[in-house]
C-alpha positions in Angstrom: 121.8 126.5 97.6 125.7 126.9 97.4 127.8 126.9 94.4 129.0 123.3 94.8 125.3 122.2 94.7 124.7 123.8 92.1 127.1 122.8 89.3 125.5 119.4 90.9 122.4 120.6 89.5 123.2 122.0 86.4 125.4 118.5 85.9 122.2 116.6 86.8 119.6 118.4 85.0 122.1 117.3 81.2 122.2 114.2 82.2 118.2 113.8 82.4 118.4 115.5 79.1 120.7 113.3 77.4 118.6 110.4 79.2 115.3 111.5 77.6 116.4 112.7 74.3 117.8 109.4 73.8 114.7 107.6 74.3 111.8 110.0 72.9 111.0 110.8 69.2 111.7 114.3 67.5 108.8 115.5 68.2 108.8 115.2 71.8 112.5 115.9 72.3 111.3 119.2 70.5 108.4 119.8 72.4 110.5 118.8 75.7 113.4 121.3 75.1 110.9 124.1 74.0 109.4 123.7 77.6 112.5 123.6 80.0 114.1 126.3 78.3 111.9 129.1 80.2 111.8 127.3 83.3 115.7 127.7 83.3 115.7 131.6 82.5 113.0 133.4 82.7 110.6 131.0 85.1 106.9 131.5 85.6 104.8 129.5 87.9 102.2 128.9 85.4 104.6 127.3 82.9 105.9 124.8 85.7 102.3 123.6 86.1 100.9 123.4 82.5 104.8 121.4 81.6 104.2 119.4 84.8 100.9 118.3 84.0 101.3 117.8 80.0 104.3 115.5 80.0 102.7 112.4 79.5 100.3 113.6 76.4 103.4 114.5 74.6 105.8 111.8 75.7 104.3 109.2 76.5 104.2 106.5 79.8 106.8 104.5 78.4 109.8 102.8 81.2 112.8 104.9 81.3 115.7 102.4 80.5 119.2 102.8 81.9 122.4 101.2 80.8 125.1 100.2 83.3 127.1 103.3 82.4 123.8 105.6 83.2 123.5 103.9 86.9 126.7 104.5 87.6 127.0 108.4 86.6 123.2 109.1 88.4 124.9 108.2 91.3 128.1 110.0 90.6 126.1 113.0 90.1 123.7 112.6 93.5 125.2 109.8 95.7 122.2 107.5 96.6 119.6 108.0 93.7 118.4 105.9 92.2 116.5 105.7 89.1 115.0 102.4 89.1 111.7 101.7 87.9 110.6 105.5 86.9 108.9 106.3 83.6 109.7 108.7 81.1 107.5 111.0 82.4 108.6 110.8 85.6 112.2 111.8 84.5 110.7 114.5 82.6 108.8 116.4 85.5 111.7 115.8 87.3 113.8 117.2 85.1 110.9 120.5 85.2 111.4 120.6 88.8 115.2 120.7 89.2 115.1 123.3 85.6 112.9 126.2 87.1 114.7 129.0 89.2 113.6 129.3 92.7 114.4 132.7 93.9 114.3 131.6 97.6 112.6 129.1 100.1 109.7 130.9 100.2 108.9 131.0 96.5 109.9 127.2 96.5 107.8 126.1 99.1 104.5 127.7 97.5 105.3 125.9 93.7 105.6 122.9 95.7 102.2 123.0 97.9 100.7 124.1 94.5 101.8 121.1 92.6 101.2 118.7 95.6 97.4 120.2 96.2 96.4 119.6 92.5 98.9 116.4 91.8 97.1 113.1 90.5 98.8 109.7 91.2 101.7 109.7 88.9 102.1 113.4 89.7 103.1 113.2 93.3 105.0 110.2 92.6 107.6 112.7 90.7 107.2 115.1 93.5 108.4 112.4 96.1 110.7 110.6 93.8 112.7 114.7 93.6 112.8 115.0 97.3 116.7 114.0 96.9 117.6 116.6 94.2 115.0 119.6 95.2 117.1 122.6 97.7 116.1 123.3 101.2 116.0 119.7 101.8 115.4 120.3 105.8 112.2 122.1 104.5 111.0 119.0 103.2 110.6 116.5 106.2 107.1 117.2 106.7 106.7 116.8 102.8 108.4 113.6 103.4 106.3 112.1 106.6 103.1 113.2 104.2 104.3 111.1 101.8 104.9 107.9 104.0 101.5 108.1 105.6 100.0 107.8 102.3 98.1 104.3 101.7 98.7 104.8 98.3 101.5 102.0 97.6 103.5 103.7 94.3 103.1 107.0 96.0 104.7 105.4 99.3 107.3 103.6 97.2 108.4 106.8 95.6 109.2 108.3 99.2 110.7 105.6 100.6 112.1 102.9 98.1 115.7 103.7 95.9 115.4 107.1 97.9 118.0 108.5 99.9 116.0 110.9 101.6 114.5 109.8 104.4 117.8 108.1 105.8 119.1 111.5 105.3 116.7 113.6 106.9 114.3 111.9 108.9 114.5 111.5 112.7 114.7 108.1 114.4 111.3 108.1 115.3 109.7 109.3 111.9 112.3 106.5 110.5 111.2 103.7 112.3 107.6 104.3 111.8 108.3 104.5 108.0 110.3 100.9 108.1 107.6 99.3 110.1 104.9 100.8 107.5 107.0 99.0 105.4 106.5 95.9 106.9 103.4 96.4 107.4 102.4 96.9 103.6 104.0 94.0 102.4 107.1 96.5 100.6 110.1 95.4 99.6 112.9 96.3 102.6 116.2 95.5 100.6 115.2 98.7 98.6 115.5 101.1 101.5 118.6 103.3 101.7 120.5 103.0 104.6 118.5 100.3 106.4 121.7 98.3 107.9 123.4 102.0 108.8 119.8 103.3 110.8 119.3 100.7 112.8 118.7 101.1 116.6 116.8 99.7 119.7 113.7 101.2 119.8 113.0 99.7 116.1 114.6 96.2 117.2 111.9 95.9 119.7 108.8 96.9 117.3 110.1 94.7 114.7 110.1 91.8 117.3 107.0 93.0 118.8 105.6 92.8 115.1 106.8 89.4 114.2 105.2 88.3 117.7 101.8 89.2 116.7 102.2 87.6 113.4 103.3 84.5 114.5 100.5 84.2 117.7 98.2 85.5 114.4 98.9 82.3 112.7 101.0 84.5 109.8 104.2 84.4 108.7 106.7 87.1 108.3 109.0 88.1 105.7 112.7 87.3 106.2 113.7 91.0 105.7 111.6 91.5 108.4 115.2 90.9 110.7 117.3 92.8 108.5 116.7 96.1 110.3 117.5 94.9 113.7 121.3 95.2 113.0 123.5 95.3 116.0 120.4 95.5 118.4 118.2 93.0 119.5 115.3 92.5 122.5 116.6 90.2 125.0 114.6 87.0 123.2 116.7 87.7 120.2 118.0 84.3 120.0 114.8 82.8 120.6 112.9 84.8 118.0 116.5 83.7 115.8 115.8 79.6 116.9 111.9 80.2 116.0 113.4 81.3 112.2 116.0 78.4 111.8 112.8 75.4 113.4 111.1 77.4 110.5 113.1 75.3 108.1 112.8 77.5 105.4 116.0 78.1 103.4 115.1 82.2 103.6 114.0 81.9 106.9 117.0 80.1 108.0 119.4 82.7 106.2 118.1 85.5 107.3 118.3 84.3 111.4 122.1 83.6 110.5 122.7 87.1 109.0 120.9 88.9 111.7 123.1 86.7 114.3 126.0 88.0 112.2 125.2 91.3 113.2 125.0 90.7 116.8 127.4 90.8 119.7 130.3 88.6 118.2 130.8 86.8 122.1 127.4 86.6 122.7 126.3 85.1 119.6 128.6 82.6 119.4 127.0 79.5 121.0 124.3 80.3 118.2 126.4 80.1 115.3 128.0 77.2 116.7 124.6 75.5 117.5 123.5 76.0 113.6 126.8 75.4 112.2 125.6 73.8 109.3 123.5 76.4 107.9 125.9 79.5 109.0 128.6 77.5 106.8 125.5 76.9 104.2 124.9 80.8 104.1 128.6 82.2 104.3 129.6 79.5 101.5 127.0 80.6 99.0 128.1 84.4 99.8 124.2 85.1 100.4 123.0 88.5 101.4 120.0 89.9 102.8 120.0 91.8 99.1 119.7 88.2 98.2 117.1 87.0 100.4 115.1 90.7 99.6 115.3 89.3 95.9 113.8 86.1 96.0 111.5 87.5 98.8 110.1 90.1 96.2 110.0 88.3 93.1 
């Protein structure tokens, strides 16, 4: 790990202090600092695992909760993560994990496989919600691809929701298979990072592939389900697009406008002309697929 990343680090692991001090009674903030003390100085692999697993008993499962100002300096302090929805144990292990002294890859690699071979639930939901703050981050695709396969729904989320890893790190095709998983289990897309930025052909036709076997299924699809298309679309775009506005479904409607928006401006302008109405309906009320995601998720 270089210097730079590492002030990063050091910067990072305070600010989960401050964050869990402030929200934990004496007692744990004792215990707490009593733990992560040797893990910063004189680290032993034994101490990681018995902190790792006696967090909760000693501080509880209570929701983490994060002011404005805390969002904002998270994300100051690693660009892309995102703390939403994590427990105070959560924060804690995390916190373990990013403390202990790794003296290389090698010694890093085996904590990890130990922690992940004995982790229970909320356990490896730590371990995949640190993927974006652990070193040797190219080390940890496979970690990564493990996680997604999972059918396990919080551990998938930790991967692959308010996580800037996979957009990161994985390839196009390990992407795409996580985003259509995605679909697949009913997730929330609005919360993947870099969704609108990764989007590419191959996943434009297995999305529309997708929302054909749905539709001759008798099912309906998500209206998120379009978002990922972006500039790309199979050559029935517009019908698939037509199919979503006949829908008449305010969502449904929305969402065909914003994925037209993304298209080729000259050859998607006889649609946006054809559904005036609701293109002016959707641009008027400022609605984004963040919007739609919202509602879509409530």
């Amino acid at each position: 790990m270089n210097s730079e990343l590492q002030v990063e680090k050091e910067a990072l692991i305070e600010f989960l202090k401050e964050l869990l001090i402030r929200q934990i009674d004496e007692p744990a903030k004792t215990w707490l600092l009593k733990k992560i003390e040797p893990l910063s100085h004189h680290p032993q692999p034994r101490d990681l695992y018995l902190t790792f697993s006696a967090v909760p008993r000693f501080l509880g499962k209570n929701k983490l909760q994060l002011s404005g100002e805390d969002i904002i300096r998270i994300n100051d302090l690693r660009e892309g993560l995102s703390l939403e929805g994590w427990t105070i144990p959560q924060a804690a292990r995390v916190l373990a994990l990013c403390s202990y002294q790794y003296s290389d890859a090698s010694s890093f690699l085996g904590l990890l496989d130990q922690l992940f071979s004995t982790a229970e639930v909320s356990e490896m939901v730590a371990l995949y919600s640190a993927l974006p703050v652990f070193p040797y981050p190219n080390m940890l695709k496979a970690r990564a691809s493990e996680g997604i396969r999972t059918n396990m729904s919080v551990v998938f989320d930790a991967v692959v929701l308010n996580n800037p890893y996979p957009c990161e790190y994985l390839d196009e095709a390990a992407w795409n298979q996580m985003v259509l998983k995605a679909l697949f289990m009913d997730r929330p897309l609005y919360k993947i990072q870099g969704l609108d930025q990764r989007s590419n052909q191959p996943l434009s036709e297995m999305i529309s592939n997708f929302a054909h076997e749905r539709w001759s299924a008798g099912r309906l699809t998500s209206p998120e389900l379009w978002r990922p298309i972006g500039k790309y679309g199979p050559n029935h775009i517009y019908q698939d697009l037509d199919k979503l506005i006949e829908m008449d479904h305010p969502d449904q409607q929305a969402a065909a406008i914003l994925a037209a928006n993304a298209l080729d401006p000259e050859q998607v302008r006889p649609f946006l002309i054809k559904h005036a109405s609701i293109a002016n309906k959707v641009s008027d009320n400022n609605i984004s697929w963040d919007d739609i995601g919202t509602r879509c998720n409530e």
